[in-house]
C-alpha positions in Angstrom: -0.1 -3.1 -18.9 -1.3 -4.4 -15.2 2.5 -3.4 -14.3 2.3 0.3 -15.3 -1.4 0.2 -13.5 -0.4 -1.0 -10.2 3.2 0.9 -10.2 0.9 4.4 -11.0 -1.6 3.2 -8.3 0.7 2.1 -5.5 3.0 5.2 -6.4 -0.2 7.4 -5.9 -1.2 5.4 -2.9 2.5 5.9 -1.3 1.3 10.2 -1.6 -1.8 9.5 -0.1 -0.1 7.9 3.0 2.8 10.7 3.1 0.4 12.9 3.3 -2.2 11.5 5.7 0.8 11.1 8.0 1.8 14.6 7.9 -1.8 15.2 9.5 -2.2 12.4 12.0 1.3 14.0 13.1 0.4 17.5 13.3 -3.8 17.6 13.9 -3.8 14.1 16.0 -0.9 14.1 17.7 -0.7 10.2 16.6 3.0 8.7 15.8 3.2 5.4 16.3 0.0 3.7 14.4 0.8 6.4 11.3 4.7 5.3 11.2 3.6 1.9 10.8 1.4 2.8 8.1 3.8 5.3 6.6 6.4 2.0 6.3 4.2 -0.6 4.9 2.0 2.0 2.8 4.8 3.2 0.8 6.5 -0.1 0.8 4.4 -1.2 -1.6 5.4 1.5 -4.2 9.1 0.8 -3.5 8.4 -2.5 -4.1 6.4 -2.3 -7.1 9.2 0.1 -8.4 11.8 -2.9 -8.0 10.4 -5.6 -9.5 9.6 -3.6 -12.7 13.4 -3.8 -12.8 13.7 -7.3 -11.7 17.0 -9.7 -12.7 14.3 -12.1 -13.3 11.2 -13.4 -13.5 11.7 -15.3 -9.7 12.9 -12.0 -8.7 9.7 -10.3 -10.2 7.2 -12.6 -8.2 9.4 -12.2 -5.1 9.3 -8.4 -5.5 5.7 -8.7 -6.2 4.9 -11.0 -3.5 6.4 -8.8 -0.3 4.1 -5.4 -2.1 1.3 -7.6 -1.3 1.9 -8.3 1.9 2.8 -4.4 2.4 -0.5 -4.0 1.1 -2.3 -6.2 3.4 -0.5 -5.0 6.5 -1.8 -1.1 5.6 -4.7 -2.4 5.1 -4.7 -3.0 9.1 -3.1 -0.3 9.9 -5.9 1.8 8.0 -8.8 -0.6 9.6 -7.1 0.1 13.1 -7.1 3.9 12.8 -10.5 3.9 11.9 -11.9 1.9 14.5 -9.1 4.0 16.7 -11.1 7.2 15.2 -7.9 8.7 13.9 -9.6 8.8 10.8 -13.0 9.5 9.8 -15.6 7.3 8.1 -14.9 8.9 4.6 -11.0 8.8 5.1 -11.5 5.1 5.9 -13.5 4.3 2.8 -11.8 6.2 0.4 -8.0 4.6 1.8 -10.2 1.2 1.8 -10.9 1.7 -1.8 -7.7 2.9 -2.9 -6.0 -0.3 -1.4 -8.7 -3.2 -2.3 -7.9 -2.7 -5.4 -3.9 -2.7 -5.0 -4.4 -5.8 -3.3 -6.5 -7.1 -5.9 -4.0 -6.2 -8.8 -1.2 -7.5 -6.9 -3.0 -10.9 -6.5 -3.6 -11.2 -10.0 -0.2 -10.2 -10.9 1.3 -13.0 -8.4 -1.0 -15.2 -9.6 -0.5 -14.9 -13.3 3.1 -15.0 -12.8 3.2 -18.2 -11.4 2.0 -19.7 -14.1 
């Protein structure tokens, strides 16, 4: 159940950063902070995607493992272009939202399938 859950949320997340891209690129004239994001936001997704298939279960947590990292590195870049103020304060704490809670399922999940 926590599989479908974060593979719905990280695929929905993976939108949110397409999309926020698209406007950093055309309204801010930003590229290089928002390409960064755009690789390790929608990394996680990808990643999510693949171990759901997995060959096995060391492959699962593997899979599992590099999302979460994905997810703390956009976490950065999110927290940089705030303070950067490519994004506004309600951008920021919407994103922020959105990917505390992909990094806390993906903990859990890592953590539970270690066991």
């Amino acid at each position: 159940m926590a599989e479908n859950q974060i593979e719905n949320k990280s695929f929905d997340f993976a939108v949110r950063i397409v999309n926020l891209y698209k406007h950093l690129n055309s309204e801010k004239k930003e590229y290089v902070l928002s390409k960064q994001l755009l690789r390790s936001g929608t990394s996680i997704g990808a990643n999510v995607s693949e171990a759901q298939r997995g060959q096995s279960k060391a492959d699962f947590i593997s899979k599992m493992s590099i999302a979460l990292k994905e997810a703390n590195e956009s976490y950065y870049w999110i927290k940089l272009l705030y303070k950067t103020d490519y994004i506004t304060e309600l951008q920021f704490l919407s994103l922020e939202t959105d990917i505390t809670e992909i990094i806390k399922l993906l903990v859990s999940i890592c953590k539970s399938s270690n066991k």
